[in-house]
LUMTORMAR-194641 format. One line per field, with one value per residue (C-alpha): x, z negated, y; residue number from 0. Coordinates in nm, 2 decimals. Layout:
BEGIN
u: (X, ...)
w: (Z, ...)
v: (Y, ...)
resi: (NUM, ...)
END
This chain:
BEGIN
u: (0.03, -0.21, -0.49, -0.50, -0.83, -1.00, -1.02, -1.34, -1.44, -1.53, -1.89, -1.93, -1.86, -2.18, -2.26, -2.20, -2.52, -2.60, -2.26, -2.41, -2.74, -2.60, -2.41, -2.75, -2.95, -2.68, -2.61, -3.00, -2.97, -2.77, -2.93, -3.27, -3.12, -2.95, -3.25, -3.55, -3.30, -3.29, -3.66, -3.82, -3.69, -3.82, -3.72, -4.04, -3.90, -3.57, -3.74, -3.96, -3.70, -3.42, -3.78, -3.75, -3.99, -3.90, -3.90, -3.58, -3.41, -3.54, -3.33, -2.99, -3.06, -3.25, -3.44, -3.38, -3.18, -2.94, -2.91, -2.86, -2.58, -2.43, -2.47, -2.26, -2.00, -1.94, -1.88, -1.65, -1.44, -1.41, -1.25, -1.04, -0.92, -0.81, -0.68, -0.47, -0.36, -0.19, -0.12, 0.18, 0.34, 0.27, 0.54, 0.51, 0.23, 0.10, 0.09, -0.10, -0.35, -0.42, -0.44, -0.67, -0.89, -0.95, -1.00, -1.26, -1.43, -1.41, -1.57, -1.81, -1.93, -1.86, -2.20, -2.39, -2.57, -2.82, -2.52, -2.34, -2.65, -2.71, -2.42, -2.36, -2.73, -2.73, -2.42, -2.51, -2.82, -2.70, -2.99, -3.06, -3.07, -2.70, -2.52, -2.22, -2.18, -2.18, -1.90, -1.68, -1.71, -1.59, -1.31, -1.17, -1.24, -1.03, -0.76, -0.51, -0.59, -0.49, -0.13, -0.10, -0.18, 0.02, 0.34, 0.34, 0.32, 0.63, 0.80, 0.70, 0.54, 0.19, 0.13, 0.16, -0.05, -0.36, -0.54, -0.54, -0.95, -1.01, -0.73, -0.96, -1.26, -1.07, -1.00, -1.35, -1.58, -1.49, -1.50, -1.84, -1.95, -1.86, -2.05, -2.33, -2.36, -2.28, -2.59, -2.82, -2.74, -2.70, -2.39, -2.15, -1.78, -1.45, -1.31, -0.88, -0.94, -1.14, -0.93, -0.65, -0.79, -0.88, -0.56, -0.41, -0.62, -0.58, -0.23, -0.18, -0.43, -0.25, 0.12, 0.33, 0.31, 0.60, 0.79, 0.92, 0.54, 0.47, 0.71, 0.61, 0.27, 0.40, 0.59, 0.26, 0.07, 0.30, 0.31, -0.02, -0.05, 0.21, 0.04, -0.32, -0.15, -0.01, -0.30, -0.44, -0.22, -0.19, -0.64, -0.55, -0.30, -0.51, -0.81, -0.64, -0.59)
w: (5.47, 5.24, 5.11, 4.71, 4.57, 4.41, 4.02, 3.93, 3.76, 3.40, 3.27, 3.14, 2.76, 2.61, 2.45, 2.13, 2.00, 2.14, 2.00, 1.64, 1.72, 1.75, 1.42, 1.28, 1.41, 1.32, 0.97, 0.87, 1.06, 0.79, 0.49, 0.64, 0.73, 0.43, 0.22, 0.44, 0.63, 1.06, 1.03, 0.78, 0.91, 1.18, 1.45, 1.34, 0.96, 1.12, 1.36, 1.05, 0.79, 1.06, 1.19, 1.53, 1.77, 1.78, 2.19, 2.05, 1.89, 2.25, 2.47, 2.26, 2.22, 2.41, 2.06, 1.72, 1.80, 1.99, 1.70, 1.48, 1.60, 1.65, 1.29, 1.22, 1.49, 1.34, 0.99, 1.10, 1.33, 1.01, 0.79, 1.06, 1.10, 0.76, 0.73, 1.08, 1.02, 0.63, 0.65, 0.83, 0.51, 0.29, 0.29, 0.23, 0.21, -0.16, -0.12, 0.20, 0.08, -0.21, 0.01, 0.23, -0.07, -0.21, 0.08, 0.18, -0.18, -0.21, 0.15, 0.10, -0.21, -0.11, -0.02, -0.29, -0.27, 0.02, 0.26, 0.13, 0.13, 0.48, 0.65, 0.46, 0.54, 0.87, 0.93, 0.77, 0.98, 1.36, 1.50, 1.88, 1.78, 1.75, 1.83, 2.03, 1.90, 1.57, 1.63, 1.86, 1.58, 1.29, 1.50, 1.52, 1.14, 1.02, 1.27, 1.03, 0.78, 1.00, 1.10, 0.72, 0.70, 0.97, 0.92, 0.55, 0.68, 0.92, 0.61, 0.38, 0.13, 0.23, 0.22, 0.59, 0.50, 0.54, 0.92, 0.93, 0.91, 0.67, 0.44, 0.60, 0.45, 0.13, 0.11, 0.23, 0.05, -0.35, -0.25, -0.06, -0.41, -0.61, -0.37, -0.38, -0.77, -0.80, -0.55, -0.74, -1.09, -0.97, -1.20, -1.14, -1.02, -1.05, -0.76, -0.91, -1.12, -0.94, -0.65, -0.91, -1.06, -0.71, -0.50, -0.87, -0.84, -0.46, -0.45, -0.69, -0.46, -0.13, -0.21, -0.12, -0.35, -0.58, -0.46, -0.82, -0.87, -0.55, -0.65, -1.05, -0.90, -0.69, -0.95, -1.17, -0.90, -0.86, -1.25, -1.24, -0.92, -1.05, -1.45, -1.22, -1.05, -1.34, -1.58, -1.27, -1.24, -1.63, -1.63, -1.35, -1.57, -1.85, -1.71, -1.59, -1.91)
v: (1.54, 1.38, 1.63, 1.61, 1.55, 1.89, 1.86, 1.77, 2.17, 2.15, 2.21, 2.62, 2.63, 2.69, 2.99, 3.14, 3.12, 2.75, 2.64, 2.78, 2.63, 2.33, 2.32, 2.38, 2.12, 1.87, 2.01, 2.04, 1.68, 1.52, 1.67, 1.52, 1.15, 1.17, 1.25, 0.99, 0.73, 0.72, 0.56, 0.78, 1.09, 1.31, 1.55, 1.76, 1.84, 1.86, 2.16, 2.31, 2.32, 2.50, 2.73, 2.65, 2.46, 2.10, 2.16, 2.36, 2.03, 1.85, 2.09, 2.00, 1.67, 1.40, 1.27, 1.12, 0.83, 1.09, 1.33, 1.06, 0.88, 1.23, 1.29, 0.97, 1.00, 1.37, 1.21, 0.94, 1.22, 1.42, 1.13, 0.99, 1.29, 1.34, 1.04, 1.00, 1.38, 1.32, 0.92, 0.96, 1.20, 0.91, 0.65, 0.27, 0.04, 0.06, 0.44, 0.43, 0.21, 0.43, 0.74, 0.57, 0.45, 0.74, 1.00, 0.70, 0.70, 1.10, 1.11, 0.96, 1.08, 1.41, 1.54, 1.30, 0.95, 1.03, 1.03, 0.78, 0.55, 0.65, 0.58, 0.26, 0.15, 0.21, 0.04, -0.23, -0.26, -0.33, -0.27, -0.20, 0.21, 0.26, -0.13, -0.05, 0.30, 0.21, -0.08, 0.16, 0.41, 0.10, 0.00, 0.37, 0.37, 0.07, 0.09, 0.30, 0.02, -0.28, -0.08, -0.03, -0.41, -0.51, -0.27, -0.44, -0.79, -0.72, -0.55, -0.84, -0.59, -0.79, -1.16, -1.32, -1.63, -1.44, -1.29, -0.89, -0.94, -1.15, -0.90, -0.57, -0.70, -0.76, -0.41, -0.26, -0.54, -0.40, -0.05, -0.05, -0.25, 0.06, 0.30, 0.16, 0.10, 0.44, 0.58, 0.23, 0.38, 0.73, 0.78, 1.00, 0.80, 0.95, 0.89, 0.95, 0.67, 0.45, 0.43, 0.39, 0.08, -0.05, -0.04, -0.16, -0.47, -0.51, -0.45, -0.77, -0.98, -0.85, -0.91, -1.23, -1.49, -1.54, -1.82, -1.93, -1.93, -2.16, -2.38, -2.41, -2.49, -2.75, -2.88, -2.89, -3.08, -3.36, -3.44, -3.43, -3.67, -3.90, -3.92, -4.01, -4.25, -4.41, -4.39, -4.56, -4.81, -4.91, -4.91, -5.16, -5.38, -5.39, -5.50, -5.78, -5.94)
resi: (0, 1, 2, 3, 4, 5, 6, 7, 8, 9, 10, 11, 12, 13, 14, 15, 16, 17, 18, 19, 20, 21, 22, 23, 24, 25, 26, 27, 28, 29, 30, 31, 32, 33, 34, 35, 36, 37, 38, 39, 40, 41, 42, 43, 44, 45, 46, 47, 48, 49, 50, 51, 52, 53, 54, 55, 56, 57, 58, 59, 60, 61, 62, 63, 64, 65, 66, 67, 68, 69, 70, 71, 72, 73, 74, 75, 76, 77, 78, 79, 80, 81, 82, 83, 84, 85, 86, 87, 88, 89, 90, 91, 92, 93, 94, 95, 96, 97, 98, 99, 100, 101, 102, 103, 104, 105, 106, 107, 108, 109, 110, 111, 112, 113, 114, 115, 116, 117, 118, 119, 120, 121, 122, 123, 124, 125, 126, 127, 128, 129, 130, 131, 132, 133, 134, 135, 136, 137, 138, 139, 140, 141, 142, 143, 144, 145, 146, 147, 148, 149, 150, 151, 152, 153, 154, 155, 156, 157, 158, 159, 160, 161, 162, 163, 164, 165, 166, 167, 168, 169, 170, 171, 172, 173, 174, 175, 176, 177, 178, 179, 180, 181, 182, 183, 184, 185, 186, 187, 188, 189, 190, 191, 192, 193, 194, 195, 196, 197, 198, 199, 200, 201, 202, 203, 204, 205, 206, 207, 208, 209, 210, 211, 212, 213, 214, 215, 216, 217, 218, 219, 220, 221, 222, 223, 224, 225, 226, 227, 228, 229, 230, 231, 232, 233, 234, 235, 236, 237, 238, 239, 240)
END
């Protein structure tokens, strides 16, 4: 009979108190990205502001760049899973996108403009320090936007004539504009009806065109066409005389 491979055994949970030490380097972590940026920052004020040894931070984590893309892969597990965990209650496409809009706005304004500044910065950055990471972490990120994209294509709530990407971008592009006039002029935004007015403007630039409107336009064109050609063709008669 054929032996059965031994389950590889699982590493010990770590303590209590390494578990809680943990939370703390990564929460004082934040605040201090968030207030310098991943260059600026410093595993020494990290250390100093907690009152531990920065040896400390060094046996949870193997340095900065570590700790920092910990930092962002713990905020993007926090929104996706708010959003995977409450977009399936919300039922069709408009209503989605609007969910999604404003948990992404209120998210990311939740903890004020340092955050916000850093993990839009640092994203937009690709630098060798978090590469991959950072674009496995995206790709989690807008997946529930492409099915709400793509479900409303099939259903024909969402123009067809357009690639899933190019209609992403669409949607991320006007709200990352708003974030980051809101952290430039450090106003304050309401998020309710910001994401109303947004999805209110997007939803008129993602549905299907009207096809008494497509065929009014075509219409249009070929008058126009057919009164060049025969302005054309008169210019041409009359110069022959």
């Amino acid at each position: 009979m054929e032996k059965v491979s031994a389950v590889p055994m699982r590493r010990p949970p770590a303590s209590a108190k390494s578990e809680q030490r943990i939370r703390d380097i990564l929460h004082m972590a934040r605040q201090v990205f968030s207030e310098a940026g991943f260059q600026a920052a410093t595993t020494t004020e990290i250390a100093q502001r907690l009152g531990v040894s920065e040896a400390t931070v060094f046996t949870y984590f193997g340095g900065k760049r570590e700790l920092c893309v910990r930092v962002i892969g713990d905020w993007y597990d926090e929104i996706i899973a708010k959003v995977e965990d409450n977009l399936p209650h919300v039922h069709g496409a408009r209503a989605q996108l609007h969910y999604l809009v404003h948990t992404h706005l209120r998210h990311l304004l939740a903890e004020g403009p340092g955050l916000c500044a850093f993990i839009l910065s640092e994203g937009r950055a690709r630098n060798d320090d978090f590469g991959e990471v950072y674009a496995g972490l995206q790709r989690r990120y807008t997946a529930p936007l492409m099915r709400i994209l793509a479900q409303g294509q099939a259903d024909g709530d969402i123009r067809q004539d357009m690639p899933l990407r190019l209609l992403r971008s669409a949607v991320y592009g006007p709200m990352e504009h708003v974030l980051w006039d809101a952290i430039l002029r450090g106003a304050r935004v309401d998020v309710a009806a910001t994401a109303d007015q947004l999805v209110g403007f997007l939803w008129q630039a993602l549905q299907p065109p009207r096809q008494d409107a497509l065929a009014l336009a075509q219409f249009r064109g070929e008058v126009r066409d057919a009164l060049h050609r025969l302005q054309s063709s008169e210019n041409k008669d009359g110069a022959e005389y």
